[in-house]
C-alpha atoms as a printed R data frame, in Angstrom:
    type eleno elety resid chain resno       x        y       z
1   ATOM     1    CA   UNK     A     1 -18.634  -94.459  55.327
2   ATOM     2    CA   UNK     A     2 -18.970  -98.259  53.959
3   ATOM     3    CA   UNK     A     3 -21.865  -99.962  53.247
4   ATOM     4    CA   UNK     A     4 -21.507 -103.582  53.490
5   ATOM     5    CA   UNK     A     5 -24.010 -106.968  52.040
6   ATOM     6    CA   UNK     A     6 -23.299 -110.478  51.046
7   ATOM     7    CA   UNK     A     7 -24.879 -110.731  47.780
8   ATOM     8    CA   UNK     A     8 -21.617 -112.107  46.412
9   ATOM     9    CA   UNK     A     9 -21.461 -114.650  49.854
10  ATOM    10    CA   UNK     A    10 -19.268 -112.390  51.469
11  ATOM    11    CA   UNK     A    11 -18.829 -108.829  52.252
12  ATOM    12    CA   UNK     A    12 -18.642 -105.885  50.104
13  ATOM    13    CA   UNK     A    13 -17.202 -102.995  50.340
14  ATOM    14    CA   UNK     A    14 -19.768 -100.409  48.389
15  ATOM    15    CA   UNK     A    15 -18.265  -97.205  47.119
16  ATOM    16    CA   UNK     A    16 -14.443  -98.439  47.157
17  ATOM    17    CA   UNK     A    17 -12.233  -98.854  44.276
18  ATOM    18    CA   UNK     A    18 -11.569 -102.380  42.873
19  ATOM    19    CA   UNK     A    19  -7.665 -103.416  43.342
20  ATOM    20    CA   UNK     A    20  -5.932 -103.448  39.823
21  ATOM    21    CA   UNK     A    21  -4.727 -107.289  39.945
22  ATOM    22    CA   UNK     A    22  -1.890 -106.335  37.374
23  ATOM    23    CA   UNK     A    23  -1.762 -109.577  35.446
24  ATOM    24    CA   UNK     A    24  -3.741 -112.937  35.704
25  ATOM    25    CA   UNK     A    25  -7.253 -111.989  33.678
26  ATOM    26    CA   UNK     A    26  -5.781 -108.814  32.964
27  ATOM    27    CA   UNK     A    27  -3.625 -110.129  30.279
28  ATOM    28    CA   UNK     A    28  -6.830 -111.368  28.629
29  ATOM    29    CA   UNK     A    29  -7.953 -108.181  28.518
30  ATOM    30    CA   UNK     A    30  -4.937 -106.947  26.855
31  ATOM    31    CA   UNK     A    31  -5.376 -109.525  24.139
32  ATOM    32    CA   UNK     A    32  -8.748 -108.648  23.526
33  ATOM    33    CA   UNK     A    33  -8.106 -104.816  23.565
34  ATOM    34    CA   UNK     A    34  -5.376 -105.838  20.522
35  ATOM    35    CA   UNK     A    35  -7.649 -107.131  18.853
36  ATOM    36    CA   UNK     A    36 -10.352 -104.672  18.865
37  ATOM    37    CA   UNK     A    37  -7.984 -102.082  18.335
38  ATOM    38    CA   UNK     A    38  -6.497 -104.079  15.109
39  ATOM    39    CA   UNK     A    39  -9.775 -104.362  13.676
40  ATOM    40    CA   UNK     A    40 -11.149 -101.043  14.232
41  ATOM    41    CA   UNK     A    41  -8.174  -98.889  13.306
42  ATOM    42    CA   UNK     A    42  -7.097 -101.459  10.349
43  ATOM    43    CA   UNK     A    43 -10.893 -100.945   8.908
44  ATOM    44    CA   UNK     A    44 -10.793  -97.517   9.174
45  ATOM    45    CA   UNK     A    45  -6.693  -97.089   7.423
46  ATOM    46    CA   UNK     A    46  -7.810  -99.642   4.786
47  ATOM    47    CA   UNK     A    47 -10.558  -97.158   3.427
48  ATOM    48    CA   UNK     A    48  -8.154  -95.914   0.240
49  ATOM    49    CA   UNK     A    49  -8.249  -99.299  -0.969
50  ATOM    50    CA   UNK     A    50 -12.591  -98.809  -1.532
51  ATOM    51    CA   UNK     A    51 -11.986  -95.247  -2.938
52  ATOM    52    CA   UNK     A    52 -11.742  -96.329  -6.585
53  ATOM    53    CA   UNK     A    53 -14.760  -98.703  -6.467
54  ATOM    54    CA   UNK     A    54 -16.812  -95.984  -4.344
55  ATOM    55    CA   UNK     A    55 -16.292  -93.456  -6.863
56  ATOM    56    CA   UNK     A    56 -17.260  -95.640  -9.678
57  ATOM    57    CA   UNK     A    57 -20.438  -97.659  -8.041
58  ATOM    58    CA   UNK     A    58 -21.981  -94.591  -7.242
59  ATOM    59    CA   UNK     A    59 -20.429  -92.234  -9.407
60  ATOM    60    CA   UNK     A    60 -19.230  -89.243  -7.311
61  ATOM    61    CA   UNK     A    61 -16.459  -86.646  -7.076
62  ATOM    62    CA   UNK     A    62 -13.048  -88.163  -5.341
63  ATOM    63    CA   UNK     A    63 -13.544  -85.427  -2.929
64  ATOM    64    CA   UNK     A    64 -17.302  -86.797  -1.746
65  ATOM    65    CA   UNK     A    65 -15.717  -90.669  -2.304
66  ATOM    66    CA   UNK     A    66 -12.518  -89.417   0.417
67  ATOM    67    CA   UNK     A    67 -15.499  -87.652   2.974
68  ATOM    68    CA   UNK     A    68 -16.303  -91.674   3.705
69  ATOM    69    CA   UNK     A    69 -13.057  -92.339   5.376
70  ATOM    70    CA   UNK     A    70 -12.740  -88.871   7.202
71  ATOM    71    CA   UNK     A    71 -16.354  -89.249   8.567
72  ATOM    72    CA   UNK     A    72 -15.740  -92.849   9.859
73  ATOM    73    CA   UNK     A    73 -12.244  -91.708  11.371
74  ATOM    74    CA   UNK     A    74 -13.577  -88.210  12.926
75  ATOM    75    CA   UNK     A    75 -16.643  -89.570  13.924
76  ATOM    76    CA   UNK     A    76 -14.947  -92.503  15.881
77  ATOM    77    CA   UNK     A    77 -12.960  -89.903  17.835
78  ATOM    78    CA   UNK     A    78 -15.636  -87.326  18.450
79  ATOM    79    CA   UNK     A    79 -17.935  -89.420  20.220
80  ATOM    80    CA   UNK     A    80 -14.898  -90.380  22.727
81  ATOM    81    CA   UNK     A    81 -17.029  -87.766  25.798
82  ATOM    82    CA   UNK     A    82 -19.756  -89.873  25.259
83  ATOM    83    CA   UNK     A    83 -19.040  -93.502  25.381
84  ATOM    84    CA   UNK     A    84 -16.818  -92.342  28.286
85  ATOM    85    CA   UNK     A    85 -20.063  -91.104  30.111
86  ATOM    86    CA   UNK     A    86 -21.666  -94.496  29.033
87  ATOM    87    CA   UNK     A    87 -19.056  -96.631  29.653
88  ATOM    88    CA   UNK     A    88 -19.088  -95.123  33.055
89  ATOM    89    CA   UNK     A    89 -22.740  -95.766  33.736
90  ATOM    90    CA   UNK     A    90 -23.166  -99.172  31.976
91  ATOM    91    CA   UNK     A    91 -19.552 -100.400  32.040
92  ATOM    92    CA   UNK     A    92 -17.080 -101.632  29.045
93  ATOM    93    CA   UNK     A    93 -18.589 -105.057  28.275
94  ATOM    94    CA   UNK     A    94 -22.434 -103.738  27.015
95  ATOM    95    CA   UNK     A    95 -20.645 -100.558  25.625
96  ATOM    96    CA   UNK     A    96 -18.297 -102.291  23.638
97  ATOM    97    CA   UNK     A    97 -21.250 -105.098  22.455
98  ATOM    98    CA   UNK     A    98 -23.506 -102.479  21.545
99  ATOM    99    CA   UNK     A    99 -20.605 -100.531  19.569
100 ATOM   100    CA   UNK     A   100 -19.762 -104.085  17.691
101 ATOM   101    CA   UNK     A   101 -23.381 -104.478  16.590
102 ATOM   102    CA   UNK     A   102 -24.150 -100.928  15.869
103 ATOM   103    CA   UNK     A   103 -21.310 -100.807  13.501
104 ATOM   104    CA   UNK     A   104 -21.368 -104.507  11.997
105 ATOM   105    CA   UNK     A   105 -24.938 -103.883  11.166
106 ATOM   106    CA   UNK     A   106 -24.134 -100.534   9.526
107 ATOM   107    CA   UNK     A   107 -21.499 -102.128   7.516
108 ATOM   108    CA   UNK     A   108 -23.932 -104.899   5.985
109 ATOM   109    CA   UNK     A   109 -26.961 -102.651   5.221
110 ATOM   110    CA   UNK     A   110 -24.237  -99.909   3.943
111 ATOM   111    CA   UNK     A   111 -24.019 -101.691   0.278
112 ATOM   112    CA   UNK     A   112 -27.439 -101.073  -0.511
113 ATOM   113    CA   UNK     A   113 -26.865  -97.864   0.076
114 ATOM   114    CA   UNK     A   114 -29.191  -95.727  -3.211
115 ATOM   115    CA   UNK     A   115 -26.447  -92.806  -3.446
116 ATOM   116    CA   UNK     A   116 -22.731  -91.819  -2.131
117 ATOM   117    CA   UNK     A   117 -24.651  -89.425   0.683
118 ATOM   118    CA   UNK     A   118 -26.683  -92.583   2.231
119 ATOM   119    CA   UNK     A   119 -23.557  -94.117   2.233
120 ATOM   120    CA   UNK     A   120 -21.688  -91.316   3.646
121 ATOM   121    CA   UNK     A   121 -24.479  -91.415   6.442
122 ATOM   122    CA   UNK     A   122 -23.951  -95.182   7.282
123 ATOM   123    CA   UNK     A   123 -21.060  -96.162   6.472
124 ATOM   124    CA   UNK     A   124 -19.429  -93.568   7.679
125 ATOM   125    CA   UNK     A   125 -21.721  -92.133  10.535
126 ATOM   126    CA   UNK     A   126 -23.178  -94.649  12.174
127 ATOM   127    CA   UNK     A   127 -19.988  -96.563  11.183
128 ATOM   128    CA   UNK     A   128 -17.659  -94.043  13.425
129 ATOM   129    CA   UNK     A   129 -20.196  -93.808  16.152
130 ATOM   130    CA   UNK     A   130 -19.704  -98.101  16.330
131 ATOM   131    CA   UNK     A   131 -15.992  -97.511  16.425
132 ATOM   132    CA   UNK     A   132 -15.972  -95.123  18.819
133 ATOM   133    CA   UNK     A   133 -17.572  -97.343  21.410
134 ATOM   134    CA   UNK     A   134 -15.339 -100.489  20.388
135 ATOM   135    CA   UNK     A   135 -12.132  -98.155  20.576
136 ATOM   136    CA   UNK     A   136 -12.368  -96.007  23.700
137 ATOM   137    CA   UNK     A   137 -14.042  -98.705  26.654
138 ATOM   138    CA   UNK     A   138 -10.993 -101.396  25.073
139 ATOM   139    CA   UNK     A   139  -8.342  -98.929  26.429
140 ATOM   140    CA   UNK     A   140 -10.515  -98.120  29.559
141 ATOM   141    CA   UNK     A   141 -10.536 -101.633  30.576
142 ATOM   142    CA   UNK     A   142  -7.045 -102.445  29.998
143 ATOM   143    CA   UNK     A   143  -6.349  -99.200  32.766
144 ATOM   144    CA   UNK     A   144  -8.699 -101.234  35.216
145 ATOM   145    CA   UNK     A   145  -6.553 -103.969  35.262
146 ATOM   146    CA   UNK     A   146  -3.347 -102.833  35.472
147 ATOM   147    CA   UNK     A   147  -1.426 -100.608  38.187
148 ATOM   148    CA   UNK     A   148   2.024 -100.549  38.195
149 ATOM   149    CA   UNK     A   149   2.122 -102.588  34.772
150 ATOM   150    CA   UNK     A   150  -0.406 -100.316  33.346
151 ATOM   151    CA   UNK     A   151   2.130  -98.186  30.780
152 ATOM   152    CA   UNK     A   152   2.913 -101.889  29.169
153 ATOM   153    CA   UNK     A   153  -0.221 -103.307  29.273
154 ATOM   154    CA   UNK     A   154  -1.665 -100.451  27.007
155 ATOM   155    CA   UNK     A   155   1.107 -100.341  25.056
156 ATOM   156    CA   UNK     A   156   0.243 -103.579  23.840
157 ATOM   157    CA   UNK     A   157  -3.086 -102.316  23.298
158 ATOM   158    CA   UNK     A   158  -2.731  -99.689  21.496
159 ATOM   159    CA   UNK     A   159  -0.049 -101.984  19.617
160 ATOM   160    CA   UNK     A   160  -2.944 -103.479  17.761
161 ATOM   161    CA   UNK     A   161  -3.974 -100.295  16.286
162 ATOM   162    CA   UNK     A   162  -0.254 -100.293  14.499
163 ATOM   163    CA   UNK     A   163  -0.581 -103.766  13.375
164 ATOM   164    CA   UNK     A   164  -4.018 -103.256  11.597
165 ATOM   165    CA   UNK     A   165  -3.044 -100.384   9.634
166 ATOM   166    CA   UNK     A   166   0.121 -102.842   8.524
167 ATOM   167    CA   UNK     A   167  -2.134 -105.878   7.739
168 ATOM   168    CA   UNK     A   168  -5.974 -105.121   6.746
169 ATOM   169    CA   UNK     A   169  -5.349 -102.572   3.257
170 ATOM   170    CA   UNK     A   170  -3.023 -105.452   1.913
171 ATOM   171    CA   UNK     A   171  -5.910 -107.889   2.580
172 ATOM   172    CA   UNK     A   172  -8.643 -105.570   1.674
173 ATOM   173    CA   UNK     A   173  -6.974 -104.727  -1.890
174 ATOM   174    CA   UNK     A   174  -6.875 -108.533  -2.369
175 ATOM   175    CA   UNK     A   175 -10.347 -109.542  -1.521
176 ATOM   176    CA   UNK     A   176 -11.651 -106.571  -3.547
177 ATOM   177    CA   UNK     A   177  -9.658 -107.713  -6.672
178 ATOM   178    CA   UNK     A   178 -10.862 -110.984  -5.892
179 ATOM   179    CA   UNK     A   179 -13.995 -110.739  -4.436
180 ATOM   180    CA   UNK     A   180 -15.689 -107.207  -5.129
181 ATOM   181    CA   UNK     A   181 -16.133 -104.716  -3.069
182 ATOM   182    CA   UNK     A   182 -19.381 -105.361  -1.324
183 ATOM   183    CA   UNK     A   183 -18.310 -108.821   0.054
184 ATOM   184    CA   UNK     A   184 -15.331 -107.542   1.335
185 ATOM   185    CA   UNK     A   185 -17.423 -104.892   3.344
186 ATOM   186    CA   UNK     A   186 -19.217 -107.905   4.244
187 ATOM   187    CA   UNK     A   187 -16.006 -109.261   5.661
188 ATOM   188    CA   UNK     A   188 -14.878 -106.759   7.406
189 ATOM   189    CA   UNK     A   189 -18.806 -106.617   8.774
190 ATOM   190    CA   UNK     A   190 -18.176 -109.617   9.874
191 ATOM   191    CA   UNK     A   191 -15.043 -108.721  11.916
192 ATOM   192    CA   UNK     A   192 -16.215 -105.880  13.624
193 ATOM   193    CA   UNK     A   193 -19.166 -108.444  14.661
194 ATOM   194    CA   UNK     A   194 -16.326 -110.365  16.382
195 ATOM   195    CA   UNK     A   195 -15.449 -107.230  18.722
196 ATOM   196    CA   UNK     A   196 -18.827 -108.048  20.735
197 ATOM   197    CA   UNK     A   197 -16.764 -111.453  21.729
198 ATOM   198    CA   UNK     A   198 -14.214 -109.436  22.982
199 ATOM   199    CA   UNK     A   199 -16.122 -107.353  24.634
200 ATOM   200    CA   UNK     A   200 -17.318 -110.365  26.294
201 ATOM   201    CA   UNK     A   201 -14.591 -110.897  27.699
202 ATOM   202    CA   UNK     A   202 -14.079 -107.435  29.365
203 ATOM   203    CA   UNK     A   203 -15.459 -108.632  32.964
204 ATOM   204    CA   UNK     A   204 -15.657 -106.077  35.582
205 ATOM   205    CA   UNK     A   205 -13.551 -105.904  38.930
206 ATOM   206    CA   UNK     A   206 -15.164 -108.075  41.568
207 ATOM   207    CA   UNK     A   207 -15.618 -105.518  44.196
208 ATOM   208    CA   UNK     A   208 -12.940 -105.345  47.599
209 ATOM   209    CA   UNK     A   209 -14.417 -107.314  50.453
210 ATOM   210    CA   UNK     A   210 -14.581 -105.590  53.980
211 ATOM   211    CA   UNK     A   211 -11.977 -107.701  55.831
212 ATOM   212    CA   UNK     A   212  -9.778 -107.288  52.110
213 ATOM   213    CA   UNK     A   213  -9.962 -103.225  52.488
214 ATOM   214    CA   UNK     A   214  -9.313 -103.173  56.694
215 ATOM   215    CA   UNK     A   215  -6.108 -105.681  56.009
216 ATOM   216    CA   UNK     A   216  -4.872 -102.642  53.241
217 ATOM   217    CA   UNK     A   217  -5.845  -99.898  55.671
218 ATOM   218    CA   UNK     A   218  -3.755 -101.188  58.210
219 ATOM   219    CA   UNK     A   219  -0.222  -99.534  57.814
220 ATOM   220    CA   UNK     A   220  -2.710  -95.786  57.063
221 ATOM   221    CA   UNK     A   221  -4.169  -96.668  60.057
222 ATOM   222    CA   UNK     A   222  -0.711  -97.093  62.234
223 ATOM   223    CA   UNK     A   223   0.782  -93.930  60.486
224 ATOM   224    CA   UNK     A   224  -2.468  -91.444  60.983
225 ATOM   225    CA   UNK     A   225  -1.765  -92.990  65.098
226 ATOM   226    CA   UNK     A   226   2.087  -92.299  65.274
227 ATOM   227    CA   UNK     A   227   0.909  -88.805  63.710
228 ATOM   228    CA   UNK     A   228  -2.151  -87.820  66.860
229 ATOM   229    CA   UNK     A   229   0.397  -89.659  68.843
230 ATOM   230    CA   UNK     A   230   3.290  -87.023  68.215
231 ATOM   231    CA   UNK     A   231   0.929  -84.235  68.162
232 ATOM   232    CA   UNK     A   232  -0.089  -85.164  71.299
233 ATOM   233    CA   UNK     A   233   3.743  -84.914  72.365
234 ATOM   234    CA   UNK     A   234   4.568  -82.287  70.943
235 ATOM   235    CA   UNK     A   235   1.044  -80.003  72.838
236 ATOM   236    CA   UNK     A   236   2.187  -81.549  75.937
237 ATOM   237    CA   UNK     A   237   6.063  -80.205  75.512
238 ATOM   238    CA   UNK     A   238   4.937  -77.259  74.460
239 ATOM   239    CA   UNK     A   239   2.095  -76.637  77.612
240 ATOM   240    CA   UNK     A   240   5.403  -77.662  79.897
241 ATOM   241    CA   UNK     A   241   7.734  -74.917  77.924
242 ATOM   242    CA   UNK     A   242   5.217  -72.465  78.921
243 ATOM   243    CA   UNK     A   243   4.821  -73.244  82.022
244 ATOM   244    CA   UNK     A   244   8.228  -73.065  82.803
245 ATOM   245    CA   UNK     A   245   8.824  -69.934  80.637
246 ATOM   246    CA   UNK     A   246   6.561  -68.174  82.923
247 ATOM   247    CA   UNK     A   247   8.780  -65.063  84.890
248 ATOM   248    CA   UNK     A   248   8.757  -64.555  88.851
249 ATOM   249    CA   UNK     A   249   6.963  -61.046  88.330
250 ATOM   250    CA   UNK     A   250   3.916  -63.085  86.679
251 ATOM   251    CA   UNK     A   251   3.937  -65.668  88.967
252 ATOM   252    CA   UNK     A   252   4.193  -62.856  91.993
253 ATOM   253    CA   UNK     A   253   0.956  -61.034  90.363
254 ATOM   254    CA   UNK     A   254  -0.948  -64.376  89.966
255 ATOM   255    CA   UNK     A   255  -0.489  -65.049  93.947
256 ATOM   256    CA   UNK     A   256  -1.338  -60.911  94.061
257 ATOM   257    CA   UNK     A   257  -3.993  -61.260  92.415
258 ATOM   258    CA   UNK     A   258  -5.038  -64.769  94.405
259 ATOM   259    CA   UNK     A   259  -4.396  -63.039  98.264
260 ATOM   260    CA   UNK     A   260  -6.494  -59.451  96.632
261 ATOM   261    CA   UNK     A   261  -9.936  -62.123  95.549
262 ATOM   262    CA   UNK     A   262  -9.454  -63.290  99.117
263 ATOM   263    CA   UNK     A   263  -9.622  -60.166 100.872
């Protein structure tokens, strides 16, 4: 069944599936998507490039200095079942926004940070658990959008991920030699703040009008009638085979039967 209103000046069709437009705005989601994906994943490969000033700022083991980078990395993943379930209920745009802050926020607050473990904890915790709802809705959306140019369109998606881990540890090692350490967390703070812009741009599907989903439901309509329309054929060949198939000994006991009743 389809509920219909007009809150959009025209009516909706509630409970059916957007149409993928496969281009136009989509594109724009692609972009974005390459971007997020270039940030998140290039943060995330540029963490060996931090190890040596880790380990000496807070004085701790390499192995507790390389737990940093597997926490943010596994962490990001791990929460995938989640932000699906969320991105789901409260689509990509507030998923990815609330992903951007979380982790930009976690990022500035993470150089004050008394001892490796606090860092460990947000840095690379609450760090991930950002990521992970920057990463997952960008690739989400891009699907949305895309039908039959889907396998290209997250290709170039997912592109951005490659591109990151080429770029961001060459420019990380610089502004660290340059810069320090803690600004250039501060930097890349400031990049992950500039995934809640693309997330911005993530818009939702307008929803399929009425008239929009009857003029695509036409040719189902006119194949589910040519299919009652030879079944109805077919019963009525099939009632006239029998008929015909009948023998003169049944047809003699059916008037038998008929003259006995009268009697």
């Amino acid at each position: 069944m389809c509920i219909t209103g007009d809150a959009y000046g025209a009516d909706v069709a509630v409970g059916l599936l957007p149409v993928p437009p496969d281009g136009g705005y989509g594109w724009v989601i692609v972009l974005a998507a390459f971007f997020s994906n270039l940030i998140v994943d290039g943060v995330c490969t540029s963490f060996t490039e931090f190890k040596g000033a880790y380990s000496q700022h807070f004085h701790a083991s390499d192995a507790s200095t390389a737990l940093i980078g597997s926490l943010l990395i596994g962490v990001y993943l791990l929460v995938g079942p989640v932000v699906g379930g969320l991105t789901n209920k409260y689509g990509a745009r507030k998923v990815v926004i609330g992903g951007a802050l979380i982790s930009g926020t976690a990022f500035l607050i993470s150089v004050a940070a008394p001892n490796i473990y606090a860092f460990m904890l947000i840095y690379g915790v609450v760090g991930g658990v950002g990521f992970g709802m920057i990463y997952l809705p960008a690739i989400v959306a891009v699907g949305y959008y895309f039908e039959s140019k889907r396998a290209i369109a997250t290709g170039i998606a997912v592109a951005g991920s490659g591109v990151g881990t080429m770029i961001m540890p060459i420019v990380c090692q610089y502004c660290i030699s340059t810069i320090g350490w803690k600004y250039t967390v501060w930097i890349l703070a400031v990049l992950v703040f500039l995934c809640a812009l693309f997330g911005l741009l993530y818009r939702p599907l307008a929803a399929p009008t009425v008239d929009q989903k009857d003029h695509e439901l036409v040719p189902l309509r006119a194949a589910l009638r040519k299919m009652s329309e030879g079944d109805d054929y077919e019963n009525r060949a099939n009632s006239q085979m029998s008929s015909e198939n009948d023998s003169p000994t049944k047809r003699y006991s059916k008037l038998e039967a008929g003259k006995m009743s009268l009697l």
